[in-house]
C-alpha positions as CSV (number, residue, x, y, z in Angstrom):
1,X,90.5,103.4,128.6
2,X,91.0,106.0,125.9
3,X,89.8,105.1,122.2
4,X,91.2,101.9,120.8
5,X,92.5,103.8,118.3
6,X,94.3,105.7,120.9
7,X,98.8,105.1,122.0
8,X,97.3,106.2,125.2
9,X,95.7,102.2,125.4
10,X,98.9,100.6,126.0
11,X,99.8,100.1,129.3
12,X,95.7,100.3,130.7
13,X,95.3,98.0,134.2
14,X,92.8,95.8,132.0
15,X,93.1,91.6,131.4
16,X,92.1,91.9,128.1
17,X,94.3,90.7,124.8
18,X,95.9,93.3,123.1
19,X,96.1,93.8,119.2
20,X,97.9,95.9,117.3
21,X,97.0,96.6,114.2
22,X,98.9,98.3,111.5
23,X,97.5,100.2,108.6
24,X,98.7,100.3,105.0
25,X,100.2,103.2,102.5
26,X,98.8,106.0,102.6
27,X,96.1,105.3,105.5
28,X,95.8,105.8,109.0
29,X,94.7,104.0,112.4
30,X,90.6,105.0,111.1
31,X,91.5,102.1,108.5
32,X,91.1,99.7,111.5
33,X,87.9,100.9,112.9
34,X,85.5,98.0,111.7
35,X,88.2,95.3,113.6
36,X,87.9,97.6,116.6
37,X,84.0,96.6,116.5
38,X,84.1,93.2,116.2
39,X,86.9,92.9,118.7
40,X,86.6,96.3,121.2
41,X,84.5,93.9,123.8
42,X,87.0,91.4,123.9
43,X,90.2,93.0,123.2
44,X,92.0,96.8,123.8
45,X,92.9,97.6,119.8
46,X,96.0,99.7,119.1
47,X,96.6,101.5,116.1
48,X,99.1,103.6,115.3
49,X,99.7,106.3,113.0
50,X,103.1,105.5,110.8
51,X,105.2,107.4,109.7
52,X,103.4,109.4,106.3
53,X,99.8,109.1,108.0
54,X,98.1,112.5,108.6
55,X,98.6,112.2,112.6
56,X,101.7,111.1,112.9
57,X,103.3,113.7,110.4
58,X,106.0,113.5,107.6
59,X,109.3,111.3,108.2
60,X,111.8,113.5,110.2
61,X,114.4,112.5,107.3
62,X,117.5,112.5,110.1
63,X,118.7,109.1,108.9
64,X,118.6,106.3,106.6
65,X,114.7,105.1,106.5
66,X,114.9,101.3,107.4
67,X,111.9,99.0,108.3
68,X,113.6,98.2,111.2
69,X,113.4,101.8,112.3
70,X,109.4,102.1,111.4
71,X,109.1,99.1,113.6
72,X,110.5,100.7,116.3
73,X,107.0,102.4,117.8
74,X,105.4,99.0,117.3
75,X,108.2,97.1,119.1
76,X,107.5,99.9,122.2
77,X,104.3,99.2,122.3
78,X,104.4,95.5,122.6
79,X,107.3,96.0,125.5
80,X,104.7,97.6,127.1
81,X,102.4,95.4,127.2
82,X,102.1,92.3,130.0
83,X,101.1,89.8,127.4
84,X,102.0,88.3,124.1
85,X,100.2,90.8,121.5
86,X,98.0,89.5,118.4
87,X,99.7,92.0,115.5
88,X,97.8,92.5,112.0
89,X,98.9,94.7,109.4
90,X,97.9,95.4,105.9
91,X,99.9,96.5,102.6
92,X,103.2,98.4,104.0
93,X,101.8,97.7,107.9
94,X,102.2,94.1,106.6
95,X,105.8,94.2,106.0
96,X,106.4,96.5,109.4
97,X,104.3,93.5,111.5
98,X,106.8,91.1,110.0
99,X,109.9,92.8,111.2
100,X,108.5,93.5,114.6
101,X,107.9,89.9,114.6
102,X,111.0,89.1,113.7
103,X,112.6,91.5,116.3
104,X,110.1,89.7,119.3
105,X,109.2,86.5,118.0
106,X,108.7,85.4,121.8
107,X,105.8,88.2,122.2
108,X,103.5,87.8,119.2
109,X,100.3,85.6,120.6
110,X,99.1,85.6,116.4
111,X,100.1,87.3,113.3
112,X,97.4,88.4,110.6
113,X,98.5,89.8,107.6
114,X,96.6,91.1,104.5
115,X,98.9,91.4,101.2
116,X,102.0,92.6,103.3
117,X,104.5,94.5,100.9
118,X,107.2,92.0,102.1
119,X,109.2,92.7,98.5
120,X,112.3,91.3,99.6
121,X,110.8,88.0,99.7
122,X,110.6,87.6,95.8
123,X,114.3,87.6,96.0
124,X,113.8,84.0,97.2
125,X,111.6,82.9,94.3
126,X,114.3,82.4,91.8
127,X,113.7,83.7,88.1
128,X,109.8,84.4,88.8
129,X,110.5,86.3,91.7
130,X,113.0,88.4,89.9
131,X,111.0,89.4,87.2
132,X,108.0,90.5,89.8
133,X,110.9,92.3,91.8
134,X,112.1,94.5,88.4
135,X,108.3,95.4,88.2
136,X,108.3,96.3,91.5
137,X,111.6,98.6,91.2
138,X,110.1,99.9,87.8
139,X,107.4,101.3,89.7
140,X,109.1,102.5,92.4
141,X,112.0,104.0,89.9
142,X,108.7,105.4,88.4
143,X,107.4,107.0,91.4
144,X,111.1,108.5,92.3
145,X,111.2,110.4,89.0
146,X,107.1,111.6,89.1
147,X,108.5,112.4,92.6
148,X,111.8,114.6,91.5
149,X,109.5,116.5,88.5
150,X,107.0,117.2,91.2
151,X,103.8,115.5,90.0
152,X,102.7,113.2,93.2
153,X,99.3,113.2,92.0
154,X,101.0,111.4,88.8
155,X,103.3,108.7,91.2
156,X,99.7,108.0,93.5
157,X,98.0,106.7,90.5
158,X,101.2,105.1,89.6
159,X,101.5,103.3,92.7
160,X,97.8,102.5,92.8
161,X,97.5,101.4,89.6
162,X,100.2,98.7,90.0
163,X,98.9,97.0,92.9
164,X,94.7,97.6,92.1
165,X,95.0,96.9,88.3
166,X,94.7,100.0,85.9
167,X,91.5,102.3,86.4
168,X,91.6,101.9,90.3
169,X,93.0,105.3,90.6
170,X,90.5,106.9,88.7
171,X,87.7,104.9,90.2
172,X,88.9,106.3,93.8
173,X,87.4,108.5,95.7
174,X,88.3,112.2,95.7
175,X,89.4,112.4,99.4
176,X,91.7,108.8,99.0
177,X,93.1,110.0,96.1
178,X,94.0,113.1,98.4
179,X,95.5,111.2,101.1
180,X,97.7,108.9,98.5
181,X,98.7,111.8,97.1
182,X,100.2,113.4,100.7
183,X,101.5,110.1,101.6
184,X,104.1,109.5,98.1
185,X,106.9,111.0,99.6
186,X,107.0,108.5,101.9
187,X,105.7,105.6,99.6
188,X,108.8,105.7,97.6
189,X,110.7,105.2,101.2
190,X,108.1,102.1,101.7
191,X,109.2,100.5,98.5
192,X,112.9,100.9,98.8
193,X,113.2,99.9,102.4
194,X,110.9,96.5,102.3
195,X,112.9,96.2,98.7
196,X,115.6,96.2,101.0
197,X,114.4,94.6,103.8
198,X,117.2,91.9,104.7
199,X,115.3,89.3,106.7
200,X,115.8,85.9,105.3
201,X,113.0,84.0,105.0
202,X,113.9,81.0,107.0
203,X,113.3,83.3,109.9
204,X,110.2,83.5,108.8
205,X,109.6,80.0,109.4
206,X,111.2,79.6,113.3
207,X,108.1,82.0,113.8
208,X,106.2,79.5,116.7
209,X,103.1,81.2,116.4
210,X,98.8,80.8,114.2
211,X,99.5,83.0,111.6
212,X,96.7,84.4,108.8
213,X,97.4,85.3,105.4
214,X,95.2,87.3,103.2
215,X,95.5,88.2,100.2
216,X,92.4,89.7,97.3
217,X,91.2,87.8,94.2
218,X,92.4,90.6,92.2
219,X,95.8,90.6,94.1
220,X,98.6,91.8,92.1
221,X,101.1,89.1,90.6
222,X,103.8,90.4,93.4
223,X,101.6,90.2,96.3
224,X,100.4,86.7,95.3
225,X,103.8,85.9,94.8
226,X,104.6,87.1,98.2
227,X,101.8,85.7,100.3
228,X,102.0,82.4,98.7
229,X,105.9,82.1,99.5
230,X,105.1,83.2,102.6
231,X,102.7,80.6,103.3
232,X,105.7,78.3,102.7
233,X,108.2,78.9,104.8
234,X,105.6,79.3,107.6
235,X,104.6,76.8,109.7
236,X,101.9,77.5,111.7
237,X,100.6,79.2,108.5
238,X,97.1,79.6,106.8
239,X,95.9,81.4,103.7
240,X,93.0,82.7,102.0
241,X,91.5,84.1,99.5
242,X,89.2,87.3,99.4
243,X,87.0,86.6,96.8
244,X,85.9,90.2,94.6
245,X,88.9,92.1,97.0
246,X,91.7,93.8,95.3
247,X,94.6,95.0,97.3
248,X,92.3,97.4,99.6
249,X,90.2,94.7,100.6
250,X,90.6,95.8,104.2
251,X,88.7,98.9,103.3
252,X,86.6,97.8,100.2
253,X,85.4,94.7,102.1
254,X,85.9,95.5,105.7
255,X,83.6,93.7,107.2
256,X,84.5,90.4,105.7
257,X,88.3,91.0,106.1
258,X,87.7,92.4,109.6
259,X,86.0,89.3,110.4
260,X,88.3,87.1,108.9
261,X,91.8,88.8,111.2
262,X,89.1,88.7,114.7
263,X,88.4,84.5,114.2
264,X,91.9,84.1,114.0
265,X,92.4,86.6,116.8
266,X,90.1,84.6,119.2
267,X,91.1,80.9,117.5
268,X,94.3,81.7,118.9
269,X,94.0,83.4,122.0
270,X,93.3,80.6,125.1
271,X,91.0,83.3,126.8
272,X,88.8,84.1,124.3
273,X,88.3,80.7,121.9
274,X,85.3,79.2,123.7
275,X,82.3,78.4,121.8
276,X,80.1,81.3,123.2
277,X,83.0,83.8,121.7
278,X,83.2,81.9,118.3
279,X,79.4,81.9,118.7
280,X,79.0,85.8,119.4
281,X,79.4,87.5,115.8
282,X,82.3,86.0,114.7
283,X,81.4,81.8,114.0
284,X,81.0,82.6,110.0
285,X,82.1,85.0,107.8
286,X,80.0,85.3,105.2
């Protein structure tokens, strides 16, 4: 098999589950590597680039961006494969995983999800959730104009700002604040699309499937928000906290959060959850 960070993984003759695991704004399939270690034994890992991410290029631009068209690569993949797939996505990969979900509800073996930008959902949340949303479209209004003077360096820290807490962007890296930077253009489509998004979120809860949702101490008010509405309507729903995580916590704390997704992976999939897997690296998490 080719790297399970690799397209060229779906389809492969092999019995094992397949996961598919979507990365956030601004990162890439590398942000998944530490899940690919604690599952690559047990699993074949597939992460794709989206859209914005170094490898996969810019957005062509040839029509209206919709998350429904994002989706589309990960709905391919999961016609591809012979089984039900375990899908896990992070930040903007969050709210992609949910519309593939909702587009094959019949072929998702487990959903894990860590802060998914599923901004449409605060529409449900009655005068709370509208105040979180006009923050939201502040930021995003925000980002559009930094955008249109040309100062992306100004609409990353922007973006980062709001969903870390203010200071994150200075306390970044120089080669993350690099990537953020080549990746607004396509942020600002993020925003508006899952803004737009128009799943309602009692499809949400005909979703017949263990689901995980994460979300970091230092969450946001908007992705709290989010999660813990999500956690609602969801039956088969679990959530928890990261304690000391912000919104990143898949790459601050990876090896917790990495962890966390891979016992829900193997708690929910028939030919893994024995007691030697739970047993083998993944019984605790601390």
């Amino acid at each position: 098999m080719s790297s399970p960070l690799s397209l060229a993984a779906v389809g492969n003759a092999s019995d094992k589950p397949t996961v598919v695991a979507l990365h956030g704004a601004g990162g890439g399939s590398h942000h998944w590597r530490h899940l690919v270690q604690k599952l690559g034994r047990r699993c074949s890992v597939v992460a794709p680039d989206l859209n914005g991410a170094a490898r996969a290029g810019r957005w062509s631009g040839g029509h209206r961006f919709t998350a429904s068209g994002e989706a589309a690569v990960t709905v391919g993949i999961i016609d591809a494969s012979a089984t039900p797939v375990h899908l896990v996505g992070h930040c903007h990969g969050g709210g992609v995983a949910l519309r593939v979900a909702r587009e094959r509800p019949g072929r998702i073996a487990s959903l894990a999800l860590y802060e998914p930008t599923a901004l449409h959902v605060l529409k449900t949340m009655g005068p709370q959730g509208r105040t979180a949303l006009g923050q939201v479209k502040a930021v995003a209004n925000g980002i559009d104009q930094a955008m249109a003077n040309g100062t992306c360096r100004g609409a990353a820290k922007k973006l980062v700002d709001y969903l870390n807490g203010e200071g994150a962007w200075e306390a970044m890296r120089r080669d993350v604040q690099a990537d953020l930077v080549r990746y607004m253009p396509k942020a600002s489509l993020d925003l508006h699309a899952m803004i737009a998004e128009p799943t309602p979120l009692a499809a949400y809860a005909r979703f017949n499937f263990p689901i995980l949702l994460l979300a970091g101490e230092h969450a946001c008010d908007s992705s709290q928000m989010i999660v813990r509405q999500l956690a609602r309507a969801m039956k088969q729903a679990s959530s928890q906290t990261v304690y000391g995580a912000g919104h990143m916590g898949p790459l601050s704390h990876s090896d917790l959060v990495s962890t966390l997704i891979a016992q829900h992976i193997v708690r929910s999939e028939p030919r893994l959850a024995s007691e030697h897997d739970l047993a083998n690296g993944l019984s605790s998490a601390a």
